[in-house]
C-alpha positions as CSV (number, residue, x, y, z in Angstrom):
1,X,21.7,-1.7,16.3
2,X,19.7,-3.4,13.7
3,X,18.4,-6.8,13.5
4,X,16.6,-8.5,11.2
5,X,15.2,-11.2,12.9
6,X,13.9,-8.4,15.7
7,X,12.3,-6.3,13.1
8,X,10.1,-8.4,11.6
9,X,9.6,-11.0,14.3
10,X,5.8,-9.7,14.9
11,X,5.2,-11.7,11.2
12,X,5.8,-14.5,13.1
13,X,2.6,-16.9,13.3
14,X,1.4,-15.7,10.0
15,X,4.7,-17.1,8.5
16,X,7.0,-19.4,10.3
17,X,10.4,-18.6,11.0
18,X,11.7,-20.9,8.0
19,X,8.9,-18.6,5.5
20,X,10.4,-15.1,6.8
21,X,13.8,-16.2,6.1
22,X,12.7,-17.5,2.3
23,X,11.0,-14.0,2.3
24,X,14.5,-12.3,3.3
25,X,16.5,-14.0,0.3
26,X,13.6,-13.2,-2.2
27,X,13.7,-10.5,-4.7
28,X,10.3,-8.2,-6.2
29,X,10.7,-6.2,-8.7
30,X,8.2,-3.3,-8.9
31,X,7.6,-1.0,-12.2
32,X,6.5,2.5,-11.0
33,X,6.6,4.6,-7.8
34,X,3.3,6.9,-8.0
35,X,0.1,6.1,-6.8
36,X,0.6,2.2,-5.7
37,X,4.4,1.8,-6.1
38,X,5.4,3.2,-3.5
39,X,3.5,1.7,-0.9
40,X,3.9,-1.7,-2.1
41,X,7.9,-1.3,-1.8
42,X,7.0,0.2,1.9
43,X,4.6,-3.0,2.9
44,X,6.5,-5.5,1.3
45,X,9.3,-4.1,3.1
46,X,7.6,-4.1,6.8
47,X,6.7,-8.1,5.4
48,X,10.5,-8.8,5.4
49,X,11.0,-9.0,1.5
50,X,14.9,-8.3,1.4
51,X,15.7,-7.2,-1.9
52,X,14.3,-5.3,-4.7
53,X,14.9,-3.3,-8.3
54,X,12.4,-0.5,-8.5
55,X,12.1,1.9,-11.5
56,X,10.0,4.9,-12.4
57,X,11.6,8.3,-13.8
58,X,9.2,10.6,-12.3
59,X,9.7,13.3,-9.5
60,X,7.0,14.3,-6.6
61,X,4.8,16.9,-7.5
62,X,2.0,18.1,-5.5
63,X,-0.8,16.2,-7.5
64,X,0.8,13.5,-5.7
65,X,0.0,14.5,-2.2
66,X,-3.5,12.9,-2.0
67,X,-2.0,9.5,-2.7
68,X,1.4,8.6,-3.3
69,X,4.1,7.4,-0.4
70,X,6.9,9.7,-0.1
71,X,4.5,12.8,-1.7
72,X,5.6,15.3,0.8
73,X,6.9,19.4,0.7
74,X,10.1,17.9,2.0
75,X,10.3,16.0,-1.5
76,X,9.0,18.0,-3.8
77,X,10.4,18.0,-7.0
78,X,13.0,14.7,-5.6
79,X,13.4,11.5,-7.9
80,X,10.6,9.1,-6.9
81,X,13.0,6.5,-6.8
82,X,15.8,7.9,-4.7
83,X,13.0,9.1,-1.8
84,X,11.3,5.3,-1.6
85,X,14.6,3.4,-1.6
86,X,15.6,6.0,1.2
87,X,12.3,5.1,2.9
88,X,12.5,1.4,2.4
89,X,15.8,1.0,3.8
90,X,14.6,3.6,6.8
91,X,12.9,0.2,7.3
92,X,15.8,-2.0,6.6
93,X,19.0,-1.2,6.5
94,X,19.8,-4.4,5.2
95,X,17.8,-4.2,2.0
96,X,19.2,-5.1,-1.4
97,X,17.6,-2.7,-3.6
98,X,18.4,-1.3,-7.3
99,X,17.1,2.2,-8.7
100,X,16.5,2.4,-11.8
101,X,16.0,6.1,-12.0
102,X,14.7,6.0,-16.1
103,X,11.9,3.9,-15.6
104,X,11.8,0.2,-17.4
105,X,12.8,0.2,-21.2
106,X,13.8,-1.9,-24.0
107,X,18.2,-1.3,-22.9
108,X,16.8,-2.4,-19.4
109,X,14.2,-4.7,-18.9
110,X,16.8,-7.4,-19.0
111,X,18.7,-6.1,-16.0
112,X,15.7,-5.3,-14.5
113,X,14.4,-8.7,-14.5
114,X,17.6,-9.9,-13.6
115,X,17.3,-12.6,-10.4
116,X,14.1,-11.6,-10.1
117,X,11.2,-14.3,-8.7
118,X,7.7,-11.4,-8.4
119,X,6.8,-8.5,-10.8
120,X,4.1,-6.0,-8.8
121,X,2.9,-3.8,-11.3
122,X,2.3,-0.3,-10.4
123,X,3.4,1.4,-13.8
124,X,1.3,4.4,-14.6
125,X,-1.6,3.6,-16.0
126,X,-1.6,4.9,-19.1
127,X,1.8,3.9,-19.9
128,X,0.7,0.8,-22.1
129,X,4.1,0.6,-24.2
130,X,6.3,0.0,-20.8
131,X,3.6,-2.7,-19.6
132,X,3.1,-4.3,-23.1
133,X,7.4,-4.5,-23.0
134,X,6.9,-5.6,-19.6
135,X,4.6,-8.1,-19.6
136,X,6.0,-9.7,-22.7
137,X,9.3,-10.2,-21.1
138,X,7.8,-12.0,-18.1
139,X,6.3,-14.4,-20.3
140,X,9.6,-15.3,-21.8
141,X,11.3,-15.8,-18.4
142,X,8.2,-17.3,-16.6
143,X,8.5,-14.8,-13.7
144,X,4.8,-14.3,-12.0
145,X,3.3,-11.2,-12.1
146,X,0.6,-9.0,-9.2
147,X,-1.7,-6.3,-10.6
148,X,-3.7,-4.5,-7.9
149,X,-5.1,-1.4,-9.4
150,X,-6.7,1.4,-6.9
151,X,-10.7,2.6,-8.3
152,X,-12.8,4.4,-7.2
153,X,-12.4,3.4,-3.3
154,X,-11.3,-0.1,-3.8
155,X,-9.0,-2.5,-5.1
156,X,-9.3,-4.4,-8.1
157,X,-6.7,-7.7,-8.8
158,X,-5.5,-9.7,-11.3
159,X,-2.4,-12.7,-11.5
160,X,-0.7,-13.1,-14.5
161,X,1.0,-17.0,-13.4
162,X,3.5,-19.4,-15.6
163,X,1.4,-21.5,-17.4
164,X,-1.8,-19.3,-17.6
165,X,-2.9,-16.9,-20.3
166,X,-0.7,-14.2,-20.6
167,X,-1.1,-10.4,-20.2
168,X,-2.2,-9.7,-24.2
169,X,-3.7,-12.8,-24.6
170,X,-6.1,-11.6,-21.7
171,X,-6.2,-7.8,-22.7
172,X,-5.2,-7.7,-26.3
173,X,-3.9,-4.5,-26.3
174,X,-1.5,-4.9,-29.5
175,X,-2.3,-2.7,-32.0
176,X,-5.6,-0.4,-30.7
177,X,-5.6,3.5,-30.0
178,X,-4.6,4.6,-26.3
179,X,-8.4,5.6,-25.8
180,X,-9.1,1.9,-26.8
181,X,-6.6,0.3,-24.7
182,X,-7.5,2.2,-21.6
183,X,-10.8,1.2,-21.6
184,X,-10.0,-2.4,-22.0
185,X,-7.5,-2.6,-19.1
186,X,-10.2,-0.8,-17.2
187,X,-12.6,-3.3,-18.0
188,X,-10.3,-6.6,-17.7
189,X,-9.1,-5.2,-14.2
190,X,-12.7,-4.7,-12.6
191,X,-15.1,-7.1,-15.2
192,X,-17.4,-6.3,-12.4
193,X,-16.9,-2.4,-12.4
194,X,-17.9,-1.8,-8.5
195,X,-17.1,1.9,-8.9
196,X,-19.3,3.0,-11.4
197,X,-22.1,3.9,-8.9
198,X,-20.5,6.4,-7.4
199,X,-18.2,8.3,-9.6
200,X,-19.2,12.1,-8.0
201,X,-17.9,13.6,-11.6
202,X,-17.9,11.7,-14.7
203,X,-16.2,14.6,-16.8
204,X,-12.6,14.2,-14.7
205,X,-12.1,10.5,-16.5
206,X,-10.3,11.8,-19.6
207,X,-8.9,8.7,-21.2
208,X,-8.2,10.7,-24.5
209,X,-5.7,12.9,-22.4
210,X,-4.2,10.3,-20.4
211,X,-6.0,11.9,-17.0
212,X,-8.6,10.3,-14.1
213,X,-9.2,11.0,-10.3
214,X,-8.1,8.6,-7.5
215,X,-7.6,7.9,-4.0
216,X,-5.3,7.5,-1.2
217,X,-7.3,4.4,0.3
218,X,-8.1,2.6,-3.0
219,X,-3.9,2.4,-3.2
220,X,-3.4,1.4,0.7
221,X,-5.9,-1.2,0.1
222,X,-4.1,-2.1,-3.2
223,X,-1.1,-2.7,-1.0
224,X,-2.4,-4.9,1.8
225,X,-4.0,-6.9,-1.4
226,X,-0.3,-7.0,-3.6
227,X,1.5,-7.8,-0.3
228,X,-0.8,-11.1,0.4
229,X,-0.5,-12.1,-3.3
230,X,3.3,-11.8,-3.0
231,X,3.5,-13.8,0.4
232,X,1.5,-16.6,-1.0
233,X,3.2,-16.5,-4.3
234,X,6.8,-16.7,-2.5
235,X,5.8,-19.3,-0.3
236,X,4.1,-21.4,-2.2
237,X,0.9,-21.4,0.1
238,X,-2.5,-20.5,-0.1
239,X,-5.1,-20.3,-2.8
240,X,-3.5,-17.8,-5.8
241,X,-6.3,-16.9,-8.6
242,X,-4.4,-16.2,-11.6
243,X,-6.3,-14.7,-15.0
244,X,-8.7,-15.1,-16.4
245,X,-10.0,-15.0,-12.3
246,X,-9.4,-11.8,-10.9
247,X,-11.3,-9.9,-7.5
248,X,-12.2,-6.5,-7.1
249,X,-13.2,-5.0,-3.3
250,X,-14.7,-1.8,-3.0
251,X,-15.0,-0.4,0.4
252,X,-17.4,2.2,-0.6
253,X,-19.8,-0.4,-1.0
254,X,-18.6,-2.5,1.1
255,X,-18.9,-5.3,-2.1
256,X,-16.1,-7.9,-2.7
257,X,-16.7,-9.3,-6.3
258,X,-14.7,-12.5,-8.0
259,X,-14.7,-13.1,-11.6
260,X,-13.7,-15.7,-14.2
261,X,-13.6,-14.5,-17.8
262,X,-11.9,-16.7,-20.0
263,X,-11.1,-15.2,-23.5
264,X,-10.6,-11.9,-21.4
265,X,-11.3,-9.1,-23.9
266,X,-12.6,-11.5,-26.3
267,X,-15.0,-12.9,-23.6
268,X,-19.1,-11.7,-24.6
269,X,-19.7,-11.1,-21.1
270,X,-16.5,-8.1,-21.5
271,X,-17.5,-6.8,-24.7
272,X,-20.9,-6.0,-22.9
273,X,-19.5,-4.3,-20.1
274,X,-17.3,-2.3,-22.8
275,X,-20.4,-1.0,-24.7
276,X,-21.8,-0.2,-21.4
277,X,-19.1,1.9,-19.8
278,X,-18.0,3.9,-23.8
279,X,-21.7,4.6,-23.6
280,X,-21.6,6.0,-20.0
281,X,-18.4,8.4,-21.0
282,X,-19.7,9.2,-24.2
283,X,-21.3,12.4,-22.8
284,X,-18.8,13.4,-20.2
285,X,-15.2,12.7,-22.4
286,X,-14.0,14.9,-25.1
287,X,-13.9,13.3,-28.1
């Protein structure tokens, strides 16, 4: 027979028992099931999190298989969604959890907000228009959001809190081509850049086509990183960085890196590193 209080007890002395049962009554609301979605639902599941609406519209394929939770031959071809709420509530029976199996939209992203107190991003990411709806909603409502993208080997972070500058505001993505936009998040993400010294093959990052490599342990790093933000967030404890801070580890180099860039985009420090990085893939992109 299940048991809550059993299952999770092993968090206790990292949280107290009064913290896991704030955890149990809290609800996270993750955008996207591929590379990092996944295993954030699965982590913040083992951390006792007890409910959760999770969307993407995707099925497994097997380019997923290097990365992605739930990426198996026994799933192949299965709703992304369906396969991690099955895992999750492997984990917990117990678990309050929503599917919402055609991804986050302009009919939805009120419901999908719904009683919601944490966003974790883990929308494709190249799929600018869901985050730009996204992100503009959580500003209205005030709900805190957790970005921990996986590159290269590592993880790069970035808080977007109430009362701080907001996603565009940081980015400024509003308006510019998808080429444009994808190198900015890319820059605004990891200021710093850590994997740029080892990128084996320069020609596979295609942001004209909406393509890039990645890694398994860059997103189960991503997750141990989302799941600490999300504790600290929910309990109110601990030091949260929110933009323009952000901190990138990259095991590869065994390097952690934290940055301040106010003005995000608009920061000189930024525009640098932009000039720096187009001129890197100028050579190795299709036009």
């Amino acid at each position: 027979m299940f048991s809550y209080e059993e299952a999770f007890s092993r968090n206790i002395g990292w949280v107290t028992t009064e913290e896991q049962r704030i955890l149990r009554g809290k609800r996270i609301a993750i955008g996207g099931l591929g590379g990092t979605g996944g295993i954030h639902l699965l982590t913040l599941s083992r951390l006792g999190i007890g409910n959760f609406n999770i969307a993407d519209f995707d099925t497994f394929a097997l380019a997923n298989f290097n990365r992605q939770a739930g990426a198996m031959v026994s799933t192949l071809d299965q709703p992304k969604v369906e396969v991690l709420a099955a895992m999750a509530r492997d984990i917990n029976p117990e678990l309050g959890i929503r599917l919402f199996p055609k991804g986050v939209d302009r009919e939805n992203v009120d419901d999908f907000f719904d009683g919601v107190d944490l966003y974790v991003d883990a929308l494709d990411y190249f799929a600018f228009d869901a985050r730009e709806l996204v992100y503009d909603k959580l500003a209205e409502l005030g709900i805190p959001a957790v970005i921990v993208a996986p590159l290269g080997m590592g993880a790069a972070m970035i808080n977007f809190l109430p009362g701080g500058p907001t996603f565009e505001q940081f980015f400024r993505l509003k308006g510019l081509s998808q080429k444009e936009k994808a190198l900015r998040f890319l820059i605004g993400l990891s200021p710093a850049v850590l994997q740029r010294t080892y990128l084996a093959d320069p020609s596979r990052v295609k942001f004209g086509e909406r393509a890039g490599p990645s890694t398994g342990m860059a997103c189960q790093l991503c997750a141990g990183v989302a799941g600490t933000e999300a504790l600290k967030i929910l309990l109110k404890r601990g030091k949260v960085y929110g933009a323009p801070w952000g901190v990138h580890f990259d095991a590869y180099r065994n390097k952690l890196v934290k940055t301040w860039r106010p003005g995000g985009s608009g920061n000189p420090v930024q525009k640098l590193m932009m000039a720096l990085v187009k001129w890197k893939l100028r050579n190795s992109e299709p036009g």
